[in-house]
C-alpha positions in Angstrom: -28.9 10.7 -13.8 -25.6 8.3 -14.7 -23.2 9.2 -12.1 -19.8 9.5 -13.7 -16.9 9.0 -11.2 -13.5 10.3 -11.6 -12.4 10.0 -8.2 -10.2 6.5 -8.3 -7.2 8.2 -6.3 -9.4 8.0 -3.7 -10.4 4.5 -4.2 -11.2 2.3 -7.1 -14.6 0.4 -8.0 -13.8 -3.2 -6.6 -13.2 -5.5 -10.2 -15.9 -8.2 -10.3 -13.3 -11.0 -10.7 -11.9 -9.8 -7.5 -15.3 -9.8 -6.1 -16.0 -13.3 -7.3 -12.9 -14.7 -4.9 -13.7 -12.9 -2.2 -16.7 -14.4 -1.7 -16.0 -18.1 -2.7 -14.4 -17.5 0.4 -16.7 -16.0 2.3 -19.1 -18.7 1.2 -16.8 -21.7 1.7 -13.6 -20.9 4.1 -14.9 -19.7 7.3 -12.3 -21.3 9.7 -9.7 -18.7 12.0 -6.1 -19.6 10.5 -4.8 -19.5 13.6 -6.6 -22.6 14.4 -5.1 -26.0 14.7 -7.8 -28.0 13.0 -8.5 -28.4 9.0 -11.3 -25.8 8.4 -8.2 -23.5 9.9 -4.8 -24.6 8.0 -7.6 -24.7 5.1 -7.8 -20.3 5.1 -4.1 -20.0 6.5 -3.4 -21.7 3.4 -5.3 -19.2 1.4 -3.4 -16.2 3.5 0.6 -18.2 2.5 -0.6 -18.6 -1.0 -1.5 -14.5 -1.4 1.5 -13.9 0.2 3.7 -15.8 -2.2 1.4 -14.1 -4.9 2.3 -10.7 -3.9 6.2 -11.2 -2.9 6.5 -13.0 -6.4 5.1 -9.9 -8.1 7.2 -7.6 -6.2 10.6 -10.0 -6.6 10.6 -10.4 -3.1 10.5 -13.3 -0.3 7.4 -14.5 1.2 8.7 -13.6 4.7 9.0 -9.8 3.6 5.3 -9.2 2.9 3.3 -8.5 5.9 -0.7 -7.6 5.3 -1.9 -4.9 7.2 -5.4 -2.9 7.1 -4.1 -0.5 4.5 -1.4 2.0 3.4 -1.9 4.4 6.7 -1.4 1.3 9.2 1.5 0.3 6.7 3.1 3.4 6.6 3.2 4.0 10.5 4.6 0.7 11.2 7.4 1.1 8.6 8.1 4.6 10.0 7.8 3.8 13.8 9.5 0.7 13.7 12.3 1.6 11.3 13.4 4.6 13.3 13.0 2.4 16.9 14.8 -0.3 15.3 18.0 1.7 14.4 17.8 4.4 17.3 17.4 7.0 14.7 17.6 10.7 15.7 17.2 12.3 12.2 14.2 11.9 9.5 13.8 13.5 5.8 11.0 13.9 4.6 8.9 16.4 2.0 6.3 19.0 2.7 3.6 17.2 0.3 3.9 13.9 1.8 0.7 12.2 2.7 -0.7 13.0 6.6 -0.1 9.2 7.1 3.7 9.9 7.0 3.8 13.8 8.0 1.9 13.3 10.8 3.5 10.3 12.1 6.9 12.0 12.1 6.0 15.5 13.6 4.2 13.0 16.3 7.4 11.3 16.9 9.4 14.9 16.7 6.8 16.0 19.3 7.6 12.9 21.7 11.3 13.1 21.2 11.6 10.1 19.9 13.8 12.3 17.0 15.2 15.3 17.7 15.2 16.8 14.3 12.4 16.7 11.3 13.6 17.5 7.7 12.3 18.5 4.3 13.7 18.3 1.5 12.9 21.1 -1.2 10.5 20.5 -3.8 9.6 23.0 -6.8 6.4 24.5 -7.7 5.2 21.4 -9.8 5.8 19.3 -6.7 9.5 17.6 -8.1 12.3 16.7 -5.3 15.4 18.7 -4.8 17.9 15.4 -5.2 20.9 17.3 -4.4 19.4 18.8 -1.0 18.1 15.0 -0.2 21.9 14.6 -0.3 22.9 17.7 1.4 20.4 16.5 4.1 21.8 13.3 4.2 25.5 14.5 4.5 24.7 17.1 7.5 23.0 14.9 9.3 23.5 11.3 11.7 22.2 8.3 10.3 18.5 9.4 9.1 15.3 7.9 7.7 14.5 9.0 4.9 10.5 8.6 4.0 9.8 10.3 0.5 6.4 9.2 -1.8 6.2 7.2 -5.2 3.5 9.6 -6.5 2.1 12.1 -4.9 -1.6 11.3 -4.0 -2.7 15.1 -5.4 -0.7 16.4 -8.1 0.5 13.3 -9.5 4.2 14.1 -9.9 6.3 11.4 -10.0 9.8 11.2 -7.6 12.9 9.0 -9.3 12.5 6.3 -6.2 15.3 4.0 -7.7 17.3 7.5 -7.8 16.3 8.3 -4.2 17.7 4.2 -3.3 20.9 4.9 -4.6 21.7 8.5 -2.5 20.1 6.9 0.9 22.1 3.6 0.2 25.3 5.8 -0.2 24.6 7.7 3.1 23.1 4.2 4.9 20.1 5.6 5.2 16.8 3.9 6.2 14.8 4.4 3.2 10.6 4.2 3.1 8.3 5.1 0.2 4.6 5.7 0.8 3.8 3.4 -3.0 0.0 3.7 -2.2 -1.0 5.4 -5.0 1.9 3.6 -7.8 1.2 0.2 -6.4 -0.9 -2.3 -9.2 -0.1 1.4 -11.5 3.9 0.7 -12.1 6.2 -2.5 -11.5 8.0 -2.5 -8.1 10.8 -4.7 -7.8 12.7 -4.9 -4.6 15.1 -6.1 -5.8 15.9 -2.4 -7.9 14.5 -0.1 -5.3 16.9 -0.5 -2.7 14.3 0.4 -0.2 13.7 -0.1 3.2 9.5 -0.6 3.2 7.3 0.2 0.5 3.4 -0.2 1.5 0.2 -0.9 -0.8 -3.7 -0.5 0.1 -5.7 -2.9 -2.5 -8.7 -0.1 -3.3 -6.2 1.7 -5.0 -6.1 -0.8 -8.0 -10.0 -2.1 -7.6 -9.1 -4.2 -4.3 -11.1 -4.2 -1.3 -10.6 -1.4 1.5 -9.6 -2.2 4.8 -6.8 -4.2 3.4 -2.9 -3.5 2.4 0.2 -5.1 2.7 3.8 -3.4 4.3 7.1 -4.8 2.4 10.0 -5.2 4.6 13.3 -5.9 3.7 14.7 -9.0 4.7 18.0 -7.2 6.6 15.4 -5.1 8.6 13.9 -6.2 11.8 11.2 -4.1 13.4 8.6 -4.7 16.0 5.0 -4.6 16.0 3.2 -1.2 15.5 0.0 -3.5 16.5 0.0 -6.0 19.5 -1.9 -8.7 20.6 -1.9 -12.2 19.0 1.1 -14.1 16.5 -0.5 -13.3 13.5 1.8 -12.2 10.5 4.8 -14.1 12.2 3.9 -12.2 15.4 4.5 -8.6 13.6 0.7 -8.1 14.1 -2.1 -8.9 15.9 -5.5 -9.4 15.0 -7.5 -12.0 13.2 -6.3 -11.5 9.7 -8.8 -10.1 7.3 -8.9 -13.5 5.0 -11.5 -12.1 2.7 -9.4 -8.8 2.1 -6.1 -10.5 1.5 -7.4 -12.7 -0.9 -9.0 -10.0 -2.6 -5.2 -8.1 -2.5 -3.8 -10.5 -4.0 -5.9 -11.4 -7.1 -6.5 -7.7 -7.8 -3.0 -7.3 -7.8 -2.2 -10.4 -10.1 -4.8 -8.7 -12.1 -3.3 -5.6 -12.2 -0.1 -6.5 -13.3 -1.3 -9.2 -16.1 -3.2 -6.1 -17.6 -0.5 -3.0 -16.6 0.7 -2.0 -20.1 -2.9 -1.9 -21.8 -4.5 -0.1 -19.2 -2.1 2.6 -18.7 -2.4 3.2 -21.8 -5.6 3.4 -22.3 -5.9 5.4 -18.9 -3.1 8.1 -19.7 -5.1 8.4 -23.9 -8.1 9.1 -20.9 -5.8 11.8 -19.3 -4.7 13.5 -21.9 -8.3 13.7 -24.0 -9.8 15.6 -21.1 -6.9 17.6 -20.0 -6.4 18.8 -24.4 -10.4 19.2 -23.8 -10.6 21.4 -20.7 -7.4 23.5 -22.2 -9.3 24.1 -25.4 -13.0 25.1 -24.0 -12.4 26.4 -20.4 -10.2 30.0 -20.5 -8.0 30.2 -17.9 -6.9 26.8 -16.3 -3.6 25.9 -15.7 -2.8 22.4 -14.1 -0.9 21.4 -11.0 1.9 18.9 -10.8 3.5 17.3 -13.8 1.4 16.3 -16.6 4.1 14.7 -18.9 3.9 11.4 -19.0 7.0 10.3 -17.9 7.1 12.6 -14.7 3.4 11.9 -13.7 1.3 9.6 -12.3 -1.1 8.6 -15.4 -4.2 8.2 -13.5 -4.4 11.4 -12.0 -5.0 15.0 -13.3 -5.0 18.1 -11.2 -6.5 21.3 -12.5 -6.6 24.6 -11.6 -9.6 27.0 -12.6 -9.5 30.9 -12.9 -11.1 33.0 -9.4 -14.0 32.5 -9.2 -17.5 33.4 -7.5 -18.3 30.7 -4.5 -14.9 28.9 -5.5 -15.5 26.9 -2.4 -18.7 25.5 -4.1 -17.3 24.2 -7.1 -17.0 20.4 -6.0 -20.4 20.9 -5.0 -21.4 22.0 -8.1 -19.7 18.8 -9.8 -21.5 16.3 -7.6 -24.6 18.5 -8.2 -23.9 17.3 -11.8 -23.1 14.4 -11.3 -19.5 14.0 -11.4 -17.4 12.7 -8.0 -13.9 14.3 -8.0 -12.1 15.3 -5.4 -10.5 19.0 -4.2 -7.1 17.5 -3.0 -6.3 14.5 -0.7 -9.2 12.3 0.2 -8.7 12.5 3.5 -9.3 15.5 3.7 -12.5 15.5 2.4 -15.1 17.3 4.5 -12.9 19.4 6.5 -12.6 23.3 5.8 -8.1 22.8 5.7 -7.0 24.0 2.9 -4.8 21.2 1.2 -1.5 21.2 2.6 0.0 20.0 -0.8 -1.4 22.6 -3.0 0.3 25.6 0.2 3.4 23.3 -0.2 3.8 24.1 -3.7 2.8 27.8 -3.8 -0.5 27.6 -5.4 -2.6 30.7 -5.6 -4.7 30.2 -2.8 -7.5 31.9 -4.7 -7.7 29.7 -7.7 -10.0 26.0 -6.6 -8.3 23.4 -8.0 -9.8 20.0 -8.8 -8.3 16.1 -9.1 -9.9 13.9 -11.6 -8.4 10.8 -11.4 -8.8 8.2 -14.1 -9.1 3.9 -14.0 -10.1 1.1 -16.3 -13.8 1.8 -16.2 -13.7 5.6 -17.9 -14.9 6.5 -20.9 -13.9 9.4 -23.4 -17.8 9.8 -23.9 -17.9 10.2 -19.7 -15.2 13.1 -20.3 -17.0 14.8 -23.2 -19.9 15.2 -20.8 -17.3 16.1 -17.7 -15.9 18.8 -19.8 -19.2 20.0 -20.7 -20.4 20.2 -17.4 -16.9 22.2 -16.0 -17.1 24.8 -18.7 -20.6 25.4 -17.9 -20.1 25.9 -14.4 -17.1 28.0 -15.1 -19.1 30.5 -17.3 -21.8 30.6 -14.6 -19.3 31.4 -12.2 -16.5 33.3 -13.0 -14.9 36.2 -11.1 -15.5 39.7 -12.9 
């Protein structure tokens, strides 16, 4: 059975010319850049010239791009050090934000290290309240405002230019978790008025275990991780040469191609969300689906009660189709998603992300909606 997998918000299939750098240096660039000898300045090389790859695609310096082992390290270092940089007492933040920044702050609420934790309102299709972000930000001290590109689930889309301008008016520290936007829309710094904005490289057919955190050049933090002068001593460890190679070219790759594929993705999208709507009774979808207020590789739908609800991703893999209930990381555990709850969602209704990339097919999602209105029929509540 061909496996048919539409779970890229999770992580992406690696792109074979990505593949093909990473291991010319694996074959032939084996040296530790922090070494003083050629076979080392050769691989710090490689590291300086993907980091003048990435800053130039993001309009920023070379000295504002630090690599990092992926968006979670990313976000926690941008979070921690930005609020222990400028003694902050106050953060804002949403109820749908990934666990790599919710957690993080009720951690740092539940040290003291803030004395107050804020959240913003959001509707039931997961969109910001922009005048209570203000109303927030005029009640408060100085805050630090953390608030997501796309969210991870639903796919909604927040206005983070929009969110620049309000925190830059009330001098707010601003940080957006860009994980799943990143390689998917064109960031420039030099528009967002944000703080940090983070990438992990599976996300657009990098390699895992590899990301990058973008600091602005007025903002200096210290390091989340100690132990060597790696990154211009903001973190040590050995840096993971392979990975940040790989970063970089899938990310050159991703923005030479941008336009075609999301178009072709969001045609993807929208043939198997029309399909679904027309064959399966009963489905609704979660989050924003227009196109200009969602995230185009990612589509989450909701299915009508039904018998052994619980079962239905089950059922999909059975079939062979990987998808995902909610966040990836949750995956496995028996927690609800907390994005879905922070919406409202009918807790009795299972709802299912298939996320779209490069490598679907329209003939994939025929079968994929064959497959879901079968298992529907079989299953629905009487």
């Amino acid at each position: 059975m061909t496996r048919i997998y539409l779970d890229n918000a999770a992580t992406t299939p690696l792109d074979k010319q990505v593949m093909a750098e990473m291991v010319n240096v694996m074959e032939n660039y084996y040296g530790n850049p922090s070494s003083i000898h050629g076979q080392g300045r050769e691989v710090r090389t490689l590291i300086e010239k993907a980091r003048k790859t990435v800053a130039g695609l993001l309009n920023a310096a070379p000295a504002e791009v630090f690599f990092t082992s992926g968006g979670t390290e990313a976000d926690n270092t941008a979070i921690r050090g930005g609020i222990a940089a400028f003694g902050l007492k106050h953060a804002i933040t949403s109820k749908i934000e990934h666990h790599a920044v919710e957690h993080t702050l009720e951690q740092l609420l539940k040290d003291g290290v803030i004395d107050k934790l804020s959240f913003v309102n959001i509707d039931a299709k997961g969109n910001l309240d922009y005048a209570h972000l203000e109303q927030l930000l005029k009640e408060n001290s100085r805050s630090f405002v953390s608030l997501m590109h796309a969210n991870n689930e639903l796919g909604t889309l927040n206005d983070i230019e929009r969110i620049g301008e309000i925190c830059e008016t009330y001098d707010a520290i601003f940080h957006s978790d860009t994980v799943q936007t990143m390689g998917h829309y064109v960031h420039d710094v030099k528009k967002l008025k944000a703080h940090f904005i983070v990438c992990a490289a599976h996300k657009f057919h990098g390699p895992k275990g590899v990301g990058f955190l973008y600091v602005k050049h007025s903002v200096k933090i210290s390091p989340f991780i100690f132990g060597g002068a790696q990154e211009r001593n903001m973190r040590g460890g050995t840096e993971n040469v392979y990975g940040i190679v790989g970063l970089a070219k899938a990310l050159e790759i991703a923005y030479a191609e941008m336009e075609e594929h999301k178009n072709y993705i969001l045609e993807l999208k929208t043939y198997l969300k029309d399909k679904l709507t027309a064959e399966v009774p009963g489905i609704s979808f979660n989050g924003e689906t227009d196109a200009e207020k969602s995230l185009y590789t990612v589509l989450n739908v909701s299915f009508p009660e039904m018998d052994m609800a619980d079962m239905l991703l089950f059922n999909l893999d059975i079939q062979g189709i990987s998808a995902s209930g909610g966040s990836a990381c949750s995956s496995g555990s028996n927690i609800g998603s907390h994005v879905l709850t922070g919406i409202g969602v009918d807790p009795n209704r299972p709802s299912v992300r298939f996320s779209f990339s490069k490598y679907n097919t329209k003939a994939e999602l025929d079968i994929v909606a064959e497959k879901v209105k079968h298992i529907v029929e079989q299953n629905i509540a009487v």
